[in-house]
Short mmCIF file of the C-alpha atoms (twelve columns), coordinates in Angstrom:
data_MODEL
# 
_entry.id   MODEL 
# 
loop_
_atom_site.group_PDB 
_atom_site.id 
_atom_site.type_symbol 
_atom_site.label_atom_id 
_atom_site.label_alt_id 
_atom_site.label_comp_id 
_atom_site.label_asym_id 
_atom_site.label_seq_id 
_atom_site.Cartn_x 
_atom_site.Cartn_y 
_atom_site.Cartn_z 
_atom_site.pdbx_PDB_model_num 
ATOM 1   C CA . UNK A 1   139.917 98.246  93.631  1 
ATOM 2   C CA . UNK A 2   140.379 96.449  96.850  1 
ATOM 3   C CA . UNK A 3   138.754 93.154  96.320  1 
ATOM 4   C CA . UNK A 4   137.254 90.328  99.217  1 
ATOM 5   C CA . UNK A 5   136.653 87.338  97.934  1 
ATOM 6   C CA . UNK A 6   134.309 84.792  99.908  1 
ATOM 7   C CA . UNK A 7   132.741 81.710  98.202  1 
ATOM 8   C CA . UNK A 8   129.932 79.359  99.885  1 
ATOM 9   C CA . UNK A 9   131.244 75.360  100.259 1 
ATOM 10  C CA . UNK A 10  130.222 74.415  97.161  1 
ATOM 11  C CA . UNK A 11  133.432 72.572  95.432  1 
ATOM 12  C CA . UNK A 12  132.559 75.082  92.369  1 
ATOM 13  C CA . UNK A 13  132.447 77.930  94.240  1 
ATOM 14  C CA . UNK A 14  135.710 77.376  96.413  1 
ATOM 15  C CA . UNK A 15  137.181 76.195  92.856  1 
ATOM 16  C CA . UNK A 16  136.534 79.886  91.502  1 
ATOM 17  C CA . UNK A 17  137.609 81.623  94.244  1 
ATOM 18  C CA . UNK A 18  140.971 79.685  94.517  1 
ATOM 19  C CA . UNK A 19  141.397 80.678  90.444  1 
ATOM 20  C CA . UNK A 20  140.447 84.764  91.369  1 
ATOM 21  C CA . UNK A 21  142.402 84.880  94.226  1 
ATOM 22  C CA . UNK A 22  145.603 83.620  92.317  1 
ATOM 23  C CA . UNK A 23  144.876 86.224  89.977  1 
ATOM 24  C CA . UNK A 24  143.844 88.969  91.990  1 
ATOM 25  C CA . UNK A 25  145.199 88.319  95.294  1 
ATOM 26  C CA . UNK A 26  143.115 88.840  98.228  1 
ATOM 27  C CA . UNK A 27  142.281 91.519  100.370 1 
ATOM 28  C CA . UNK A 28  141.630 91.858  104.536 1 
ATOM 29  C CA . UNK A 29  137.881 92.359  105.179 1 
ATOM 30  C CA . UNK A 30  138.486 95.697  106.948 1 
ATOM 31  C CA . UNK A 31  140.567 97.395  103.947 1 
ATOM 32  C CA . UNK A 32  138.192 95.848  101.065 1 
ATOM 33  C CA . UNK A 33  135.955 98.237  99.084  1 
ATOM 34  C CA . UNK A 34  134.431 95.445  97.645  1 
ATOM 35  C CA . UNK A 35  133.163 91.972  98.540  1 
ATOM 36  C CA . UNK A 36  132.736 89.204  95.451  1 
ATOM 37  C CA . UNK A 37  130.780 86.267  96.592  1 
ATOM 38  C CA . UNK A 38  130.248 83.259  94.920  1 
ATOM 39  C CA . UNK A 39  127.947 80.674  95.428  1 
ATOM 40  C CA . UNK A 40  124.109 80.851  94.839  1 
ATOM 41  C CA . UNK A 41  121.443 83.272  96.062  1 
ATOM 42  C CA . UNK A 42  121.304 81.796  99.636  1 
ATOM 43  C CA . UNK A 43  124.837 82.676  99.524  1 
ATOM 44  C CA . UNK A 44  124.112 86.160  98.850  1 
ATOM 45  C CA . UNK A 45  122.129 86.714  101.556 1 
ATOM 46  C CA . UNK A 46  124.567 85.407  104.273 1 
ATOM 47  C CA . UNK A 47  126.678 87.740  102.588 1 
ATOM 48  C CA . UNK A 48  124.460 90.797  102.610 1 
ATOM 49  C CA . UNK A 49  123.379 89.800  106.466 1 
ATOM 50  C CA . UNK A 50  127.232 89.623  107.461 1 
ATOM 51  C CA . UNK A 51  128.042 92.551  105.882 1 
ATOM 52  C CA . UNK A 52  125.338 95.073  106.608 1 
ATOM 53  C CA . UNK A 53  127.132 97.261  109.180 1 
ATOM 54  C CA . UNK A 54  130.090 97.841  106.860 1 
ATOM 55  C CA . UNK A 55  128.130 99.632  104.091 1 
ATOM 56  C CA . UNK A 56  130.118 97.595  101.138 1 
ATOM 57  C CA . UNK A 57  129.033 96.704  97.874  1 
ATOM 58  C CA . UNK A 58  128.631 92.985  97.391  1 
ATOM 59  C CA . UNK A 59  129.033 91.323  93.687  1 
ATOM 60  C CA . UNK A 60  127.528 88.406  93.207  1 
ATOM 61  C CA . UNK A 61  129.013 85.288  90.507  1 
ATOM 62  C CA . UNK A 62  126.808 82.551  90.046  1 
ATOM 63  C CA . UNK A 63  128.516 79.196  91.535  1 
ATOM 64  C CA . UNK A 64  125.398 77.895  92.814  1 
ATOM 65  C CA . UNK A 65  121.831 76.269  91.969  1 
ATOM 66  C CA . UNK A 66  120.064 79.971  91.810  1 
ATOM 67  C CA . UNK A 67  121.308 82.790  90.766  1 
ATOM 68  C CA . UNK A 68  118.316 85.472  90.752  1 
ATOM 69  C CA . UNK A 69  120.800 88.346  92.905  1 
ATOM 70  C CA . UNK A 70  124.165 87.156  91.034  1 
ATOM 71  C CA . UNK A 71  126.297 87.647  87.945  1 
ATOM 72  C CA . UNK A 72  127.049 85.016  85.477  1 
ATOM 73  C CA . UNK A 73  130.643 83.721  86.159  1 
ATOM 74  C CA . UNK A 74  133.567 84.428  84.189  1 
ATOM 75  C CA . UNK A 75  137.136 84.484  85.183  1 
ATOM 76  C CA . UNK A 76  138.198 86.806  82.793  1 
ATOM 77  C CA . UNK A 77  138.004 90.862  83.482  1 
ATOM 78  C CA . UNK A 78  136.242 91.229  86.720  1 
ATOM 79  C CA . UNK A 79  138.207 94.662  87.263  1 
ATOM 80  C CA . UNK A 80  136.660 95.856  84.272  1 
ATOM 81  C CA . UNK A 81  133.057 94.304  85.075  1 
ATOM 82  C CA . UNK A 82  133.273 95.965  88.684  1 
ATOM 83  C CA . UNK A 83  133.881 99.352  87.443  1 
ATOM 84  C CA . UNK A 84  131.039 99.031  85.325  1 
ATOM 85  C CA . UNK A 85  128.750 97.850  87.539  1 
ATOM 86  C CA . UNK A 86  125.153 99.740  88.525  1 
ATOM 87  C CA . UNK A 87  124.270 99.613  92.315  1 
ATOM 88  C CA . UNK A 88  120.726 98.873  94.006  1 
ATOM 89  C CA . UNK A 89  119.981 99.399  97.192  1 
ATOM 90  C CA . UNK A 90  117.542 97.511  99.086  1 
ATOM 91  C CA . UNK A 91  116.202 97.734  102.852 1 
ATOM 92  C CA . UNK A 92  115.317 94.691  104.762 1 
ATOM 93  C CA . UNK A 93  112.079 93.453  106.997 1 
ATOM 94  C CA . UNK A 94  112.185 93.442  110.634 1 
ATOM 95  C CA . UNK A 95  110.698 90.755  112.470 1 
ATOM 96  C CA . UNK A 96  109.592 90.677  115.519 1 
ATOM 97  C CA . UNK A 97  108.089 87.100  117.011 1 
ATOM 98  C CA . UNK A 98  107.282 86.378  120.512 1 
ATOM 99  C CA . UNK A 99  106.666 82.722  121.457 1 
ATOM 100 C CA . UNK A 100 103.697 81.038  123.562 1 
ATOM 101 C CA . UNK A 101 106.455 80.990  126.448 1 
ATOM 102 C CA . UNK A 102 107.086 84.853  126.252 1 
ATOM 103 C CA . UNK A 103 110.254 85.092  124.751 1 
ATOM 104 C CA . UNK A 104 111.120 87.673  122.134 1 
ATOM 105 C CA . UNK A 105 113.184 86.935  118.919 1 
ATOM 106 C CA . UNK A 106 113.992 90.182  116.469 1 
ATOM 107 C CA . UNK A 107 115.475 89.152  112.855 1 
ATOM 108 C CA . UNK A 108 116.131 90.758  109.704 1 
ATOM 109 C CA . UNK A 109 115.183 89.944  106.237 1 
ATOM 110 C CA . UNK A 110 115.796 90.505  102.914 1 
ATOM 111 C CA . UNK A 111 113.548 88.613  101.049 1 
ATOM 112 C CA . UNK A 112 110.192 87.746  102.973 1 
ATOM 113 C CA . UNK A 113 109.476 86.888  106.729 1 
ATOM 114 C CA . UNK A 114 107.273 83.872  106.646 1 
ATOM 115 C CA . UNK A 115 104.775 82.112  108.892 1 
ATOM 116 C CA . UNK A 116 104.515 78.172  108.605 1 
ATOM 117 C CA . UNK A 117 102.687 75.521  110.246 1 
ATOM 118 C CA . UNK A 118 104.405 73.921  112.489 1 
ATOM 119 C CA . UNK A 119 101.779 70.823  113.200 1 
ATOM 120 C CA . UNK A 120 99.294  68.440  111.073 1 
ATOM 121 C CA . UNK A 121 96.742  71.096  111.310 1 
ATOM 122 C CA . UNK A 122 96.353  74.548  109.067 1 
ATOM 123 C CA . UNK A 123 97.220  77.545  111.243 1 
ATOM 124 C CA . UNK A 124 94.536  80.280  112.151 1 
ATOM 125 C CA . UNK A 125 96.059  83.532  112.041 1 
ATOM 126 C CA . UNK A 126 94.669  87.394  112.868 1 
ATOM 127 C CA . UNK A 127 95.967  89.942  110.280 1 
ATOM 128 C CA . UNK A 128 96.556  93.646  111.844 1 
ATOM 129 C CA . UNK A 129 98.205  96.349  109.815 1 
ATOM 130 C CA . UNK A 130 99.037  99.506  111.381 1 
ATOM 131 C CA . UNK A 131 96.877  98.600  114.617 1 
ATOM 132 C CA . UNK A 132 93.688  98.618  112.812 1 
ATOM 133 C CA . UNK A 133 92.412  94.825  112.382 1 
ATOM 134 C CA . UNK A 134 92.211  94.042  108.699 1 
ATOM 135 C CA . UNK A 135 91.566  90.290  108.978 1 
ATOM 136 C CA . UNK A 136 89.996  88.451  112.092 1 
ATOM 137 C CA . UNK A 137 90.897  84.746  110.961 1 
ATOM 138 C CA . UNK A 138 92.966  83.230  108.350 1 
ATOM 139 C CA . UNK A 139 93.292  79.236  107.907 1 
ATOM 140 C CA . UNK A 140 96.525  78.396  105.945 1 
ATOM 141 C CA . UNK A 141 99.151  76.832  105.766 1 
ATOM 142 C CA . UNK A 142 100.909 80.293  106.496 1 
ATOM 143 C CA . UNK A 143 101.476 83.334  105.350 1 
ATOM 144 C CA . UNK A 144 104.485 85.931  104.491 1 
ATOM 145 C CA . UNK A 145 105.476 89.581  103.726 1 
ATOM 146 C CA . UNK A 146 107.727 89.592  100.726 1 
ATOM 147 C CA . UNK A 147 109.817 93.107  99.518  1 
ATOM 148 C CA . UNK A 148 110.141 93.912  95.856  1 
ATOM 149 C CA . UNK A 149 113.857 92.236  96.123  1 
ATOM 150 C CA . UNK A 150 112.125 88.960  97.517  1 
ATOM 151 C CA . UNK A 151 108.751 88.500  95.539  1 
ATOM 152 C CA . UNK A 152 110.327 85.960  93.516  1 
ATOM 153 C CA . UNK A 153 110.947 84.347  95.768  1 
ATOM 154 C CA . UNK A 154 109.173 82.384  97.876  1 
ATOM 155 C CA . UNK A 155 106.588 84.717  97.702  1 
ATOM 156 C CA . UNK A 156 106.078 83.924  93.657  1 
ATOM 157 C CA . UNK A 157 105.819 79.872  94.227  1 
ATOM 158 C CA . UNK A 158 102.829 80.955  97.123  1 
ATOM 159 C CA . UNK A 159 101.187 82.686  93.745  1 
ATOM 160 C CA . UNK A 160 101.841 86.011  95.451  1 
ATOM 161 C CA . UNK A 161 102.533 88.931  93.146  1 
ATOM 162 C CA . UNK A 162 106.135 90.390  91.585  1 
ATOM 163 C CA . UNK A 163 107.115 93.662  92.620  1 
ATOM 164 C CA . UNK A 164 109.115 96.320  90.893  1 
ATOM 165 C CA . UNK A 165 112.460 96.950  92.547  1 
ATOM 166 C CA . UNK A 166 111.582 100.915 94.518  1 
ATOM 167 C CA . UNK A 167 108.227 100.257 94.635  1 
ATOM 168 C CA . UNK A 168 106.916 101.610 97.884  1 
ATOM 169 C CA . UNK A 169 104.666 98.636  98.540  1 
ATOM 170 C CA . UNK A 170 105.137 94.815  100.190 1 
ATOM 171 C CA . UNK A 171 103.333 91.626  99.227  1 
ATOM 172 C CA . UNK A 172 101.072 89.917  101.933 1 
ATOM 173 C CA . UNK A 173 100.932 86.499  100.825 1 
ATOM 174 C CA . UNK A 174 98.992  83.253  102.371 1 
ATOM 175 C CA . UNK A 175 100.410 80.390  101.774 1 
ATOM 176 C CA . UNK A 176 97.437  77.420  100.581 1 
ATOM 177 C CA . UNK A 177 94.626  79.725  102.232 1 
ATOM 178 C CA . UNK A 178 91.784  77.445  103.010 1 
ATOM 179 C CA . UNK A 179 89.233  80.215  104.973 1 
ATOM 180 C CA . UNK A 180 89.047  82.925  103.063 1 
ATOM 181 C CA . UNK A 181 89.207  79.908  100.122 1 
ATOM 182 C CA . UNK A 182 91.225  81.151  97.508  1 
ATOM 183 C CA . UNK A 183 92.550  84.783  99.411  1 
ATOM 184 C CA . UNK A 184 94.853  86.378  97.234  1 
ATOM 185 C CA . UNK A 185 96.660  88.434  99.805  1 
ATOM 186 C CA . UNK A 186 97.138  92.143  99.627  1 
ATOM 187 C CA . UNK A 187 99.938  94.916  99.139  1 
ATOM 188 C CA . UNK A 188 100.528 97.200  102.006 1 
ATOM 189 C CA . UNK A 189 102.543 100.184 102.216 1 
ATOM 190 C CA . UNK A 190 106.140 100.203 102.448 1 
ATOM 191 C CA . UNK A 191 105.925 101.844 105.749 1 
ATOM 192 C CA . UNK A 192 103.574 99.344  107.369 1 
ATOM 193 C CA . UNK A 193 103.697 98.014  110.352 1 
ATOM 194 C CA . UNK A 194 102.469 93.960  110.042 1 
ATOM 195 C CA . UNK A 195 101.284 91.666  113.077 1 
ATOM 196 C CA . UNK A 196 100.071 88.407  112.645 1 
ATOM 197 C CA . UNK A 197 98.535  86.703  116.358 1 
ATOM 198 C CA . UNK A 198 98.464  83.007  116.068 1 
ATOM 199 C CA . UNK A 199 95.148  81.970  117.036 1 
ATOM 200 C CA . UNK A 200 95.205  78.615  118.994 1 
ATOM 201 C CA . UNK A 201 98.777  77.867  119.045 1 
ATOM 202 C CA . UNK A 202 99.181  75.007  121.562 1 
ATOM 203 C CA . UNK A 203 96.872  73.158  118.925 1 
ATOM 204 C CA . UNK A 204 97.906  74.684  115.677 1 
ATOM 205 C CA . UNK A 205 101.559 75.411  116.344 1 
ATOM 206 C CA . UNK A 206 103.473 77.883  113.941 1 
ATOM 207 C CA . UNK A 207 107.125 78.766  113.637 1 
ATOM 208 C CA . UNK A 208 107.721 82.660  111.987 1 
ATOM 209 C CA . UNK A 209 111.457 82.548  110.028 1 
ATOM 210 C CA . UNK A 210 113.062 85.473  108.869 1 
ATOM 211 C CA . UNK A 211 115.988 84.560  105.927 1 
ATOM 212 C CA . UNK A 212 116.784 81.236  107.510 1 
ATOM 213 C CA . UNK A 213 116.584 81.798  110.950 1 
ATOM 214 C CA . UNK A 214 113.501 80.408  112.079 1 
ATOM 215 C CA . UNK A 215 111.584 80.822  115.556 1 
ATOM 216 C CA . UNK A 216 109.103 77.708  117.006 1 
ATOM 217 C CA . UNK A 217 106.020 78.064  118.975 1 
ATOM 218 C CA . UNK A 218 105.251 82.052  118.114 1 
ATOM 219 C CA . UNK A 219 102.284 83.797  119.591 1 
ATOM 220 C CA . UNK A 220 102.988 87.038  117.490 1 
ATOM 221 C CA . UNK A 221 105.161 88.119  114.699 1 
ATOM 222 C CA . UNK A 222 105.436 91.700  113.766 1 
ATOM 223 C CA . UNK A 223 106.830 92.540  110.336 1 
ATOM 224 C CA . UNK A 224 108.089 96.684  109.554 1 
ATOM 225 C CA . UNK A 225 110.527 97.384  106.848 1 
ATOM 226 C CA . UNK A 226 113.912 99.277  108.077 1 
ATOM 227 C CA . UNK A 227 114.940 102.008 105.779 1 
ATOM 228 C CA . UNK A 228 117.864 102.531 107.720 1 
ATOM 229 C CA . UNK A 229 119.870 99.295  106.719 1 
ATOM 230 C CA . UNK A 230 120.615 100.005 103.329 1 
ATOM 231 C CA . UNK A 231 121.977 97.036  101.451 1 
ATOM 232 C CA . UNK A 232 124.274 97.345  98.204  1 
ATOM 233 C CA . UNK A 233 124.073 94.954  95.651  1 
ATOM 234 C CA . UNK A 234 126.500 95.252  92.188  1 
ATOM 235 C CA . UNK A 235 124.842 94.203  88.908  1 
ATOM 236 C CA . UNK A 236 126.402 93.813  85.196  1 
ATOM 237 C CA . UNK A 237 124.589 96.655  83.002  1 
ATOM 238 C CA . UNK A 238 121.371 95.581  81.753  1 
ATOM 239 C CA . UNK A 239 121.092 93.183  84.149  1 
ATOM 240 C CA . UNK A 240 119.836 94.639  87.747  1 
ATOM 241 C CA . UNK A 241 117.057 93.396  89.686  1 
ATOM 242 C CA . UNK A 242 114.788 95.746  88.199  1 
ATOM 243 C CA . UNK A 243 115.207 94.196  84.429  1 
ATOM 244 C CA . UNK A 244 114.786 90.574  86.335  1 
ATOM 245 C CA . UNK A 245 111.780 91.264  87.398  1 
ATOM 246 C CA . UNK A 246 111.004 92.342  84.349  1 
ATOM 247 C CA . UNK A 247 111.846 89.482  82.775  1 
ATOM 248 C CA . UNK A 248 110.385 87.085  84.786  1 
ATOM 249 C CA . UNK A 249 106.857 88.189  84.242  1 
ATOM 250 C CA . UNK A 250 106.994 87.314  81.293  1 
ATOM 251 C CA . UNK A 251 108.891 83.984  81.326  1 
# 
């Protein structure tokens, strides 16, 4: 198997992929079947992101401070661990944010798109799903739309639910809801289309970010999954997202 190694700047992380490469060697990006990334799960994702047009399997070792979407690390038979590997696929969100000043910013994400106050004040926000209005005004300090691969994310630490890996569903998630006190958000079909309309933004300013790359001053962000980015991530048997999430219920 034609291997690509990549490693994030951690000193562990280049560390490892100095000692695979030696072994291994190391192969051009356009002839590799496989990538092996190591670093943490922000790693992973800048991985998956860059990647996502070439239709590659990414594995994951654990060189980081998180390691939900990786391997544990081990020098030792990664041929062996590769071929044994079990696949999951998982789509990513599409966002869609226009700022006060009219601009339009489109994004992709794996784990959650996320609303955030971007001022001293709590942001008011208007809740659509599929054009019918499902919520005229929510205070918060934000809100987000997790996938199943994501709700442990973020999405968990805003108390918002865990979702098993193909379910057809997303987590809507407010972040410290003050009005309705104590909301606690609502799944929405996979197939969904999400807009949030900042109500009041030149006083309550909110930035929208999407994986990292965040967007200031938005008037609207609309959130959709994409089925047709497909993103392949390699797991050690027994130990795929779905028996993670698994697991961590009941941590």
């Amino acid at each position: 198997m034609k291997i690509r190694f990549t490693a994030s700047a951690a000193p562990p992380a280049l560390e490892a992929m100095k000692a695979l490469v030696a072994v291994h060697g190391q192969t051009a990006p356009e002839e590799a079947e496989v990538i092996v990334a190591l670093g943490g799960d922000g790693f992973m994702l800048q991985t998956l992101h860059e990647t996502r047009a070439r239709n590659i399997p990414v594995y994951g070792m654990n060189r980081g401070t998180v390691g939900f979407m990786m391997n544990a690390f081990a020098l030792e038979n990664l041929p062996e661990r590769l071929a044994l590997a079990e696949e999951e696929v998982i789509n990513p969100l599409a966002m869609r944010a226009e700022t006060v000043g009219g601009r339009v910013h489109e994004a992709l994400a794996i784990n959650e798109v996320s609303l955030l106050r971007a001022g001293p004040q709590a942001a008011w926000l208007r809740i659509t799903v599929d054009g019918r209005m499902r919520m005229e005004e929510l205070v918060c300090d934000g809100a987000l739309v997790a996938t199943p691969a994501g709700s442990t994310a973020y999405n968990y630490s805003a108390h918002g639910p865990i979702l098993p890996i193909g379910a057809d569903v997303l987590a809507l998630t407010a972040i410290a809801p003050f009005r309705p006190r104590r909301w606690r958000g609502a799944l929405v079909p996979s197939t969904a289309v999400v807009r949030f309309d900042v109500l009041d933004p030149s006083k309550r300013p909110v930035m929208a970010d999407a994986d990292g790359r965040s967007v200031r001053d938005v008037a609207m962000v609309e959130i959709r999954s994409e089925p047709n980015i497909r993103h392949r991530i390699l797991f050690d048997p027994g130990h795929g997202l779905e028996e993670r999430l698994i697991r961590e219920q009941f941590v």
